[in-house]
C-alpha positions as CSV (number, residue, x, y, z in Angstrom):
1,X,-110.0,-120.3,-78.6
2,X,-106.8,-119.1,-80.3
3,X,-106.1,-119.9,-83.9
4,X,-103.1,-122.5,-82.7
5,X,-105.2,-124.2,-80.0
6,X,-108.0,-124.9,-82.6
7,X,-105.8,-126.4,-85.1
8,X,-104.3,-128.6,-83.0
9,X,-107.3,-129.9,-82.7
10,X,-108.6,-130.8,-86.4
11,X,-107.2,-130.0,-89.7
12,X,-105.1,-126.8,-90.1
13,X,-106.4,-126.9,-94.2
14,X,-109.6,-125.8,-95.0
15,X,-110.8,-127.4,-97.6
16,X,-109.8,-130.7,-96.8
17,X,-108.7,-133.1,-99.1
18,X,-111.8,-135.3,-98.9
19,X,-113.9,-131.9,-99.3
20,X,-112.2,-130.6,-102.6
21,X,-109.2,-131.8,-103.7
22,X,-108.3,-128.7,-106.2
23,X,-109.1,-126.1,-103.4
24,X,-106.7,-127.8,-100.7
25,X,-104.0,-128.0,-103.4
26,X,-104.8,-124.1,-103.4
27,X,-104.5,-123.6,-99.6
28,X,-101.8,-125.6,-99.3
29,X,-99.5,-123.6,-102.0
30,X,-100.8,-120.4,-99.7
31,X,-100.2,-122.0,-96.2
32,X,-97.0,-123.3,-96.8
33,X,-96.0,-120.0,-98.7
34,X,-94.6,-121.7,-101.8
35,X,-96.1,-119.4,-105.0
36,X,-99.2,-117.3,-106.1
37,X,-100.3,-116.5,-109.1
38,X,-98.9,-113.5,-110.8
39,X,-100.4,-110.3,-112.5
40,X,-99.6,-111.6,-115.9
41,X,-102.0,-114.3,-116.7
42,X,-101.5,-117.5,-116.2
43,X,-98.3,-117.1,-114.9
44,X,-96.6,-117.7,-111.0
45,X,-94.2,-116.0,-108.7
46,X,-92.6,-119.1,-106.8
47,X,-91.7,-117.8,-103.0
48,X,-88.7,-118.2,-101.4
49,X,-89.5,-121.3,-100.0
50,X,-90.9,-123.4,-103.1
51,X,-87.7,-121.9,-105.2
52,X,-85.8,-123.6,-102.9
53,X,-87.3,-126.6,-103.5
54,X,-87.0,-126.3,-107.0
55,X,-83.6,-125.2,-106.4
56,X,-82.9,-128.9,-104.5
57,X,-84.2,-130.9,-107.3
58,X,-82.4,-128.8,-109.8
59,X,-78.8,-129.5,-107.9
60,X,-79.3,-133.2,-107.5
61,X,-80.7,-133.7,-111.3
62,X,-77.8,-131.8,-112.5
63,X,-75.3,-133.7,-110.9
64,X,-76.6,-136.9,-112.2
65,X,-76.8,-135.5,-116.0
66,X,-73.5,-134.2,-115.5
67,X,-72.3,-137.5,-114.5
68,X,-73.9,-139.0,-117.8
69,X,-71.5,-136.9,-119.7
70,X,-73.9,-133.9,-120.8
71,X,-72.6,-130.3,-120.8
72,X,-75.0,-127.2,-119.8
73,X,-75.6,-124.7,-122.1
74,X,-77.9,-121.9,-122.9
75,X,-79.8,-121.1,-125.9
76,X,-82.1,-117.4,-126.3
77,X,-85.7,-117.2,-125.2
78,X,-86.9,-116.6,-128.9
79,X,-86.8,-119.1,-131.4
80,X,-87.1,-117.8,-135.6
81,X,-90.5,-118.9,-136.7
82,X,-89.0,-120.8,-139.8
83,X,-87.2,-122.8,-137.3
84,X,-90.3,-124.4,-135.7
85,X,-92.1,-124.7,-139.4
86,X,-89.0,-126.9,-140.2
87,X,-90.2,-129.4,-138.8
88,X,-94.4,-130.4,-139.6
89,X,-95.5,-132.5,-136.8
90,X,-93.8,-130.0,-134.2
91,X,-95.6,-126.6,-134.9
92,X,-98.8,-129.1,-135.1
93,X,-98.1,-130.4,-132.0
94,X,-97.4,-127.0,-130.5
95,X,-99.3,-124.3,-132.2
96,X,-102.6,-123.6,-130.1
97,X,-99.8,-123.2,-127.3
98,X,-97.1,-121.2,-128.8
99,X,-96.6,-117.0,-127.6
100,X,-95.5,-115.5,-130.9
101,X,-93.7,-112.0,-130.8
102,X,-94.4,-110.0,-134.0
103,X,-93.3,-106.6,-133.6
104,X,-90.1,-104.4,-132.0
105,X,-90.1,-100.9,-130.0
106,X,-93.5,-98.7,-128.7
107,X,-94.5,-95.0,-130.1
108,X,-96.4,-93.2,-127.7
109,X,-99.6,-92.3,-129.6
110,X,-101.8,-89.7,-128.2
111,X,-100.6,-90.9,-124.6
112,X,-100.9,-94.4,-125.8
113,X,-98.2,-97.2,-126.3
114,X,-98.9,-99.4,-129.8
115,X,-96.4,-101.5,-131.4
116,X,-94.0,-99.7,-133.9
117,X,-92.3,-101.6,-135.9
118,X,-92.6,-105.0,-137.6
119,X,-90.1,-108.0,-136.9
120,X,-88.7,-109.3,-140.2
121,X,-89.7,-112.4,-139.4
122,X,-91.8,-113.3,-136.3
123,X,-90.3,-114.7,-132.9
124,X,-91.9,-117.7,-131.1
125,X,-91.0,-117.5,-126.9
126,X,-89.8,-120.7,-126.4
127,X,-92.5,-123.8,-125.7
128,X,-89.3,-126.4,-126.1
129,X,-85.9,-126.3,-127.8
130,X,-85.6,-129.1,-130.3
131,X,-85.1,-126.9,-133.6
132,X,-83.2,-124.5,-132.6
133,X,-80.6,-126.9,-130.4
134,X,-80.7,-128.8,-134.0
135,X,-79.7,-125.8,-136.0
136,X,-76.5,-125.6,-133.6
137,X,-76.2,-129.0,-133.7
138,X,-75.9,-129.4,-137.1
139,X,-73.3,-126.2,-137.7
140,X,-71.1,-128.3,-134.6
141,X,-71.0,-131.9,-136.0
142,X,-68.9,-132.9,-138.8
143,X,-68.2,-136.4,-138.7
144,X,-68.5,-139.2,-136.2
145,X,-65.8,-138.4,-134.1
146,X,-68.2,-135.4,-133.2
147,X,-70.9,-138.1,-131.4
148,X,-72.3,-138.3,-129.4
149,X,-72.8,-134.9,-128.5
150,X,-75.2,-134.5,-125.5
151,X,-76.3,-131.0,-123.9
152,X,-78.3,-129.7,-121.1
153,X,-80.6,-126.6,-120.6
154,X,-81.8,-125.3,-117.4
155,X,-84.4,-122.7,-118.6
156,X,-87.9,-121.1,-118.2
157,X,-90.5,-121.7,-121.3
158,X,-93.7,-120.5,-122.0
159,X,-96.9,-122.6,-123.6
160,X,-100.2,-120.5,-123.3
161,X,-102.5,-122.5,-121.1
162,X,-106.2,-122.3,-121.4
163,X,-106.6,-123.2,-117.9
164,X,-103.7,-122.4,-116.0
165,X,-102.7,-124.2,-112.3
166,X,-99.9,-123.3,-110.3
167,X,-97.1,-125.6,-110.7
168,X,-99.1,-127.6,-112.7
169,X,-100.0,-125.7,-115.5
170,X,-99.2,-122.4,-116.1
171,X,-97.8,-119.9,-119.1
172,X,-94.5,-120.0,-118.3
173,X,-92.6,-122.3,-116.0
174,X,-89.0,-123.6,-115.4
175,X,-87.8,-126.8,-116.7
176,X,-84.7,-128.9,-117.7
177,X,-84.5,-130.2,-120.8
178,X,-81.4,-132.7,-122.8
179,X,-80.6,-132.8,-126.2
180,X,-78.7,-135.5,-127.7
181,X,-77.1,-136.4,-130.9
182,X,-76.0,-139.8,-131.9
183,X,-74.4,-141.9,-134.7
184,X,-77.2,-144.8,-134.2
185,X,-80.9,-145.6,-133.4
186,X,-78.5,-148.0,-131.1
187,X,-77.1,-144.9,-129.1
188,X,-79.6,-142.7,-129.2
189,X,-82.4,-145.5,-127.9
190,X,-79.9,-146.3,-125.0
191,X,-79.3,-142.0,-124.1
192,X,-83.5,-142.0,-123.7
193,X,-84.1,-145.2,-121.9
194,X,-81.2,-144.2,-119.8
195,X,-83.0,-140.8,-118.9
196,X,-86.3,-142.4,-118.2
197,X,-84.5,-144.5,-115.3
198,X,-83.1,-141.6,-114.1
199,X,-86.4,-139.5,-113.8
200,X,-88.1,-142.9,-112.3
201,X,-85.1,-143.4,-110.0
202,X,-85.2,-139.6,-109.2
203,X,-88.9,-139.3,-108.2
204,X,-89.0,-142.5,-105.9
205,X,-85.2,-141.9,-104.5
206,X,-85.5,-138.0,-104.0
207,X,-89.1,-136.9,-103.9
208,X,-90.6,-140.5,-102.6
209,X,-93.0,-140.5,-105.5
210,X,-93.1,-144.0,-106.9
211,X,-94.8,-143.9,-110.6
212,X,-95.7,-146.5,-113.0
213,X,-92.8,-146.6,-116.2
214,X,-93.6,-147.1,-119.8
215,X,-94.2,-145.7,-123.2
216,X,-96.6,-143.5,-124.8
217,X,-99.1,-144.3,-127.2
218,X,-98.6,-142.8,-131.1
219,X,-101.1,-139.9,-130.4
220,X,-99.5,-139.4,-126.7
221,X,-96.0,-138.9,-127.8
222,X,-93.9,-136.0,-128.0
223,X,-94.3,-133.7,-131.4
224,X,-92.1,-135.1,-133.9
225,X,-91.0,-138.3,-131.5
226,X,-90.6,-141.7,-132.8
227,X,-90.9,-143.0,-129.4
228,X,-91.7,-141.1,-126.2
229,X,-91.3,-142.8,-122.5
230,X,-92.9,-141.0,-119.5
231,X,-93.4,-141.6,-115.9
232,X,-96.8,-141.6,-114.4
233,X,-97.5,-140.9,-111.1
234,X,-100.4,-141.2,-108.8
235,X,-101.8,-138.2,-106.8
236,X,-103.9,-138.7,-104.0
237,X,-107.3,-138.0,-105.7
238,X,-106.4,-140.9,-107.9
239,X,-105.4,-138.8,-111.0
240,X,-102.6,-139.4,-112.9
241,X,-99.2,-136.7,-112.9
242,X,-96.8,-136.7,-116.1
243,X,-93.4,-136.6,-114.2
244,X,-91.1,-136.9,-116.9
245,X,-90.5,-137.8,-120.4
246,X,-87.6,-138.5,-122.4
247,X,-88.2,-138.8,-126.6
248,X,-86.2,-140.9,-129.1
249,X,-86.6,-138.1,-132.2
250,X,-85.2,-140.7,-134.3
251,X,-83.9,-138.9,-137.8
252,X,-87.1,-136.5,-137.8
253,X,-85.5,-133.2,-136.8
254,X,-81.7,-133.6,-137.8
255,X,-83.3,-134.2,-141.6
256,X,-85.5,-130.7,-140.8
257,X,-82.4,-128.9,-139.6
258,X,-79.5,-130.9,-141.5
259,X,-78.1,-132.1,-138.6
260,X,-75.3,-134.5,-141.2
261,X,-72.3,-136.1,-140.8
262,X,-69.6,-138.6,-142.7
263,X,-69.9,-141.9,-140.9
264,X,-66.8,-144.5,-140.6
265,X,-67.6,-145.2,-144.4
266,X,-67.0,-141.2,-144.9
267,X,-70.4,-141.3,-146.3
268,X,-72.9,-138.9,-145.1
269,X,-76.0,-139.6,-142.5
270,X,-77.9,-137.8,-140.5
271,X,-77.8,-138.0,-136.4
272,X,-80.5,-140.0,-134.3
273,X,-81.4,-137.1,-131.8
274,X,-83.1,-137.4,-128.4
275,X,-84.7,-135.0,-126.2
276,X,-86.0,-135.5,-122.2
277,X,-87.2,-133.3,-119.6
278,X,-88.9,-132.4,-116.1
279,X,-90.3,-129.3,-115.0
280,X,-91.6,-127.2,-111.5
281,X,-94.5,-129.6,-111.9
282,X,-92.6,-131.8,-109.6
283,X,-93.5,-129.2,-107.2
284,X,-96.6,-129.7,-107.6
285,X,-96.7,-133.4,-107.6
286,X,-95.2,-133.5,-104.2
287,X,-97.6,-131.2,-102.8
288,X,-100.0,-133.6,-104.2
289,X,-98.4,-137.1,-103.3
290,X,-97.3,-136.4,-99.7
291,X,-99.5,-133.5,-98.5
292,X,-102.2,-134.1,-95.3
293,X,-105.3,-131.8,-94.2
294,X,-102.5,-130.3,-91.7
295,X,-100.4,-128.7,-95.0
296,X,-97.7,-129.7,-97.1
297,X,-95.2,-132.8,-96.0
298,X,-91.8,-132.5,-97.7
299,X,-89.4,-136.1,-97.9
300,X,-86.2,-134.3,-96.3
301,X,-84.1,-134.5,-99.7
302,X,-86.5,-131.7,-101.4
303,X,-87.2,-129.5,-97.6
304,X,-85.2,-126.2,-97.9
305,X,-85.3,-126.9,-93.8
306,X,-84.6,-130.4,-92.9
307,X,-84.6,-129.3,-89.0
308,X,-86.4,-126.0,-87.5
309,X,-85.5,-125.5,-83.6
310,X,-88.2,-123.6,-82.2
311,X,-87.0,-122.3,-78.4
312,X,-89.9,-121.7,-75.9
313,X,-89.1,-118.2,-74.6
314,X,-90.7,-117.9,-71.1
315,X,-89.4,-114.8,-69.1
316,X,-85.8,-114.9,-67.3
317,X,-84.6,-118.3,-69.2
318,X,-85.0,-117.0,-72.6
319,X,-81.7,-116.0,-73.3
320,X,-80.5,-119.1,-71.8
321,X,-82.6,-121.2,-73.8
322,X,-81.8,-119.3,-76.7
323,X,-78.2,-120.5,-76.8
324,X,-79.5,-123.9,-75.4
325,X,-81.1,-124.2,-79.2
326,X,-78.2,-123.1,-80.6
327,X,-76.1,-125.5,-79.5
328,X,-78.4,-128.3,-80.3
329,X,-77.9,-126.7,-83.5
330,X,-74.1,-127.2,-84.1
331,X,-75.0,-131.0,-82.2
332,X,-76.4,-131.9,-85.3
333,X,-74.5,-130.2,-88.1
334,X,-71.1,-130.9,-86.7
335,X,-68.7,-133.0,-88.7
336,X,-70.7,-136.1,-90.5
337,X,-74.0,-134.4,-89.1
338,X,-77.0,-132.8,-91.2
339,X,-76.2,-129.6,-93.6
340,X,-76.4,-126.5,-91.7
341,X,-77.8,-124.7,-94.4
342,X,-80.6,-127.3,-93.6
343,X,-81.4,-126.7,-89.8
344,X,-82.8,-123.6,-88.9
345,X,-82.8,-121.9,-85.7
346,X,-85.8,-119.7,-85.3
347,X,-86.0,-116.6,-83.3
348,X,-89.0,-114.8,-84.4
349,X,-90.4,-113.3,-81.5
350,X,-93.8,-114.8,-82.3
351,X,-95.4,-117.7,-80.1
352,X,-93.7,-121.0,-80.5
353,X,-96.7,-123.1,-81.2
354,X,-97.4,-120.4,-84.2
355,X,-94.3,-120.9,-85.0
356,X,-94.8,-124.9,-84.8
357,X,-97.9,-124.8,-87.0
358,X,-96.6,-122.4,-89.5
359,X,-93.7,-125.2,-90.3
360,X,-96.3,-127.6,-90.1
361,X,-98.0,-126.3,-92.7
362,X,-95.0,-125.5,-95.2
363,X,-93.9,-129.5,-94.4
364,X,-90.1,-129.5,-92.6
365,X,-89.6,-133.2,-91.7
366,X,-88.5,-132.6,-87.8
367,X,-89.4,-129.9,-85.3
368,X,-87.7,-129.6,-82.0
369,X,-88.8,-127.6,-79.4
370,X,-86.5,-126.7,-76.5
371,X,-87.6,-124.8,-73.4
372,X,-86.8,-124.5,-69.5
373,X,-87.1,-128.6,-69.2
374,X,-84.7,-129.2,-71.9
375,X,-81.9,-127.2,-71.2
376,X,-82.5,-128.4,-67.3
377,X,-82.7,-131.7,-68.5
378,X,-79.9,-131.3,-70.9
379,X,-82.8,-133.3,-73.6
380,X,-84.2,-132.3,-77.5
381,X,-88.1,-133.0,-77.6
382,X,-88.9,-133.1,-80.9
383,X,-92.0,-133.5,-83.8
384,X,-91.9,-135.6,-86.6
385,X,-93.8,-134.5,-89.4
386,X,-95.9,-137.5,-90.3
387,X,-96.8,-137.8,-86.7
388,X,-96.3,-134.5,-85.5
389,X,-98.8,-134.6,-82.9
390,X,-97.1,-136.8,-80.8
391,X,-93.7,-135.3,-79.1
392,X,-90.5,-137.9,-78.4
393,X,-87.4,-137.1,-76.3
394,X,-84.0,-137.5,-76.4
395,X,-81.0,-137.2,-74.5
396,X,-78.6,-134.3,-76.1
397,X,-75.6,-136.4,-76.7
398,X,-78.6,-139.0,-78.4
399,X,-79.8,-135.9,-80.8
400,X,-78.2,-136.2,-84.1
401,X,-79.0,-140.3,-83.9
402,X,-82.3,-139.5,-83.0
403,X,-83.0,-136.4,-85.9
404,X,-81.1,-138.6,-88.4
405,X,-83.2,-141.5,-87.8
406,X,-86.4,-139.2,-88.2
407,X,-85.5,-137.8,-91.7
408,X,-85.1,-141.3,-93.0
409,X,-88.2,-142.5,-91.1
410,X,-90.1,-139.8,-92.9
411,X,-88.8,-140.9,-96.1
412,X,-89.5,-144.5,-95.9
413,X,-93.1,-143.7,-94.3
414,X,-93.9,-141.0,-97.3
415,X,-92.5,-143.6,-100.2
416,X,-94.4,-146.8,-98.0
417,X,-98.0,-144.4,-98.1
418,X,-97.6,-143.7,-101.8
419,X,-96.4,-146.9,-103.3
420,X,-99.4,-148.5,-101.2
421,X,-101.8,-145.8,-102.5
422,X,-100.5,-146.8,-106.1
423,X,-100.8,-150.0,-106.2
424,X,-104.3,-150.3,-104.7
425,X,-105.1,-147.5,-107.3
426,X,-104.2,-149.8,-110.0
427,X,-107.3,-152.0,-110.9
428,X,-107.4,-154.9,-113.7
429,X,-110.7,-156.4,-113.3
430,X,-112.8,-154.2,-115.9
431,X,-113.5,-155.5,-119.3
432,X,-115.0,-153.4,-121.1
433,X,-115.2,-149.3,-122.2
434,X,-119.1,-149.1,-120.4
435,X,-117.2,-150.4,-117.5
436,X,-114.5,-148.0,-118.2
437,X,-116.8,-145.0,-118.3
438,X,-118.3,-146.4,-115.1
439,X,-115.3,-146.5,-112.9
440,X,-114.7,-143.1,-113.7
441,X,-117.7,-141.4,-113.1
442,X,-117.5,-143.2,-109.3
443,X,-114.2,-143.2,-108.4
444,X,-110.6,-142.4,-109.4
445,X,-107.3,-144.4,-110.2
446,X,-105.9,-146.0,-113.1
447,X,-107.0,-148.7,-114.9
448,X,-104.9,-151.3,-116.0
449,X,-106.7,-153.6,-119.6
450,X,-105.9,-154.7,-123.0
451,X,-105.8,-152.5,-125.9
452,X,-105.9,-153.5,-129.6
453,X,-103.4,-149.9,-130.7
454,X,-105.5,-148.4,-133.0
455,X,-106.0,-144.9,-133.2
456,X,-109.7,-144.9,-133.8
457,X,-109.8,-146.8,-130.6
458,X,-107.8,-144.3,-128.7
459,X,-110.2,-141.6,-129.7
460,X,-113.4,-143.3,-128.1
461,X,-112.0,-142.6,-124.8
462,X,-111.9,-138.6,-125.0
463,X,-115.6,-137.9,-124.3
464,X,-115.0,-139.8,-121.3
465,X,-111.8,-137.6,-120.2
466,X,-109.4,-140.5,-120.2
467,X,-106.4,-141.5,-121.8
468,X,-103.8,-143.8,-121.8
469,X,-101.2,-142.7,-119.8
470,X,-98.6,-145.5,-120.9
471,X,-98.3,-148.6,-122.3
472,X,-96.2,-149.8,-119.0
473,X,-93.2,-151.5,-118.6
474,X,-93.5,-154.3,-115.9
475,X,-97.5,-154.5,-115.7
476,X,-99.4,-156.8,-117.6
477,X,-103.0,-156.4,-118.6
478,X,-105.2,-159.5,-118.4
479,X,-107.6,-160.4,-121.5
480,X,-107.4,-161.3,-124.6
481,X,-109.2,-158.6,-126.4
482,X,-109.1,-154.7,-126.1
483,X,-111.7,-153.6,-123.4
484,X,-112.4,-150.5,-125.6
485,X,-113.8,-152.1,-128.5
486,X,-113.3,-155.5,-128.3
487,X,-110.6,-156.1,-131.3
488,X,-107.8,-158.4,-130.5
489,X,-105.0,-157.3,-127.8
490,X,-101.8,-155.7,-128.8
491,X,-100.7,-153.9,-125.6
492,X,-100.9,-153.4,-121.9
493,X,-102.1,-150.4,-121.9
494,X,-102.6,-148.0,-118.6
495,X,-105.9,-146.0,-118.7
496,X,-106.2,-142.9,-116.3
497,X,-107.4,-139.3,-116.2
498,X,-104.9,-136.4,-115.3
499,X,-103.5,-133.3,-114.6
């Protein structure tokens, strides 16, 4: 039977998702042609078609942080060792994961390339920016009238991973990350709870990847943070995905880094600073939310393709049907229509139902197919991605209604399936940390309980692989007492494993 026939008949992923979660993720990342892994360890080489994706997010996150008033910059790779010892808790938090570079210039010895000379002082490749935005920071700011100063970076960084995934962990990966400098706790609270609703509102609005709001615990948080706020999502295996954070640094690193200025009273203070970031781990959390056993599913903000017209050459009407598809292909990205850049005509002289399954598999929301009966018929059959076994019609002058209609269907179903999927993942009823450890070794989700706050408390849950992902926002916990050990309650507190 050929390869098309036979996945149109059962899954077009092997493994499926019920078989082995980690290898589908694998398949999928191949299938849909989105990265591999590279020949330097631990790190990826994102294809053409997940660097758009990335590429999507980054235009519409930009525009909204531009909106909030903060400028782009760019700040070098390498960051002067002293810098990161400025400040105590940061290298701690950081050093097991920090790519240090220690010498300048090869000699070739006997055929063989060693380092030569000796840096002055060593260079740490960038795991995060805080110190070094403060040192600029503070030679910038002045005086109040300076404040609040707020800057962006769109940048790669690199944090050695032990046990490296693509997209979701691996050596060095692409991110966005805000730094902010403010007069007051006032402002500077108010700059991060501002960029933790635009993460949440991103991830559901954009990527339809609801998530569950709230703070991290003191051992959770940020390195150096005073307060660190996160979104936590739900993949489909039940564990929990970081999807973005945003820190309140309070006056930790502008007193490492000086970061002073004369206040209204002209006396001197130091700045309230803030940090917050996401990364190409959204990738990988939407290949994780949205994906089937048939290959990846993309909400139509985040598809490089939005539309792919696949014609059905048969003999004497090809050329006919050719330009059939191409005029259903200024229908829909005429004046008020869908982004051409976002419909694709294909004319690859391979089979169209190869050519179906191969879009299939890399997730484009809608694929028409046009042959002989369309262009008779003057009609656009089409496939919808979250039911793209079953092919609908309409009428030409009907086609941009109809493809329109289908993108936001595809949205609303994707964001219906996951918020569904994370709210029946979300269970309140255990009590205690034996029924903790039980629930975990059966099933997945997240567990929602009381927690007393204490640190030794937090620590009994690490042989079990669990953590608090966040103390959430708009959840309450039953109980009275903390179901890890039994002390009185303090928090809601949101247990899960993760990524």
């Amino acid at each position: 039977m050929p390869a098309a026939q036979s996945q149109s008949a059962g899954a077009a992923i092997s493994p499926t998702r019920a078989d082995d979660f980690a290898g589908w993720y694998q398949e999928v990342v191949r299938a849909a042609e989105l990265a591999t892994m590279a020949h330097v360890r631990g790190c990826m080489v994102i294809r053409p078609w997940g660097y758009r994706m990335w590429e999507l997010m980054q235009a519409e996150l930009d525009r909204q942080i531009r909106a909030r008033r903060h400028s782009n910059v760019y700040f070098p790779l390498f960051i002067p060792l002293s810098y990161i010892q400025s400040e105590a808790s940061h290298v701690d938090g950081f050093a097991k994961e920090m790519a240090v570079v220690t010498h300048h210039r090869l000699e070739n010895v006997n055929g063989v390339l060693v380092p030569a000379a000796p840096l002055e002082e060593p260079l740490v490749v960038r795991p995060t920016s805080e110190t070094i935005f403060g040192r600029s920071m503070s030679e910038w700011i002045h005086s109040y009238r300076d404040l609040p100063m707020r800057l962006n970076q769109w940048c790669n960084v690199v944090r050695w991973e032990m046990r490296p995934r693509v997209f979701l962990r691996t050596t060095e990966f692409l991110w966005q990350e805000g730094h902010t400098a403010h007069e007051s706790e006032a402002g500077a609270m108010a700059d991060t709870l501002d960029a933790h609703e635009m993460y949440r509102a991103f991830a559901e609005d954009f990527l339809a990847i609801p998530s569950v709001p709230g703070e991290k615990s003191a051992s959770e948080r940020f390195p150096g943070a005073a307060a660190t706020y996160t979104i936590e999502a739900m993949m489909q295996d039940g564990r929990a995905l970081q999807a973005g954070t945003s820190h309140y640094l309070g006056q930790n690193f502008a007193r490492a880094v000086e970061i002073g200025f004369l206040d209204r009273a002209n006396e001197r203070q130091y700045a309230h600073t803030t940090s917050f970031g996401i990364s190409t781990r959204l990738i990988g959390a939407v290949i994780m939310t949205h994906g089937d056993d048939d290959g990846l599913v993309l909400p139509p903000a985040v598809a490089p393709s939005q539309v792919v017209i696949v014609p059905i050459l048969r003999g004497a009407s090809s050329e006919a049907v050719l330009a059939y598809a191409q005029e259903v292909a200024a229908a829909l990205t005429g004046p008020g229509g869908i982004d051409p850049d976002r419909v694709l005509v294909e004319t690859s002289e391979q089979r169209a139902t190869d050519l179906r399954w191969s879009y299939i598999k890399k997730g484009v929301p809608v694929i028409v197919e046009v042959g002989p009966r369309d262009l008779a018929g003057r009609t656009v059959s089409y496939r919808v991605r979250l039911d793209h076994r079953t092919l609908r019609t309409a009428g030409f002058g009907d086609a941009l209604d109809a493809m329109t209609g289908a993108l936001r269907e595809v949205h609303g179903g994707l964001l219906r399936q996951a918020r569904t999927r994370l709210r029946e993942g979300i269970h309140a009823g255990i009590t205690t940390l034996a029924e903790m450890e039980q629930f975990f070794r059966d099933r997945r989700g997240f567990v929602l309980g009381a927690w007393c706050g204490e640190p030794d408390c937090e620590a009994l849950l690490k042989p079990l692989a669990v953590s608090i992902r966040c103390l959430p926002q708009h959840l309450e916990a039953p109980g009275g007492t903390c179901i890890v050990d039994g002390r009185p309650r303090r928090f809601s507190a949101l247990f899960g494993q993760s990524y």
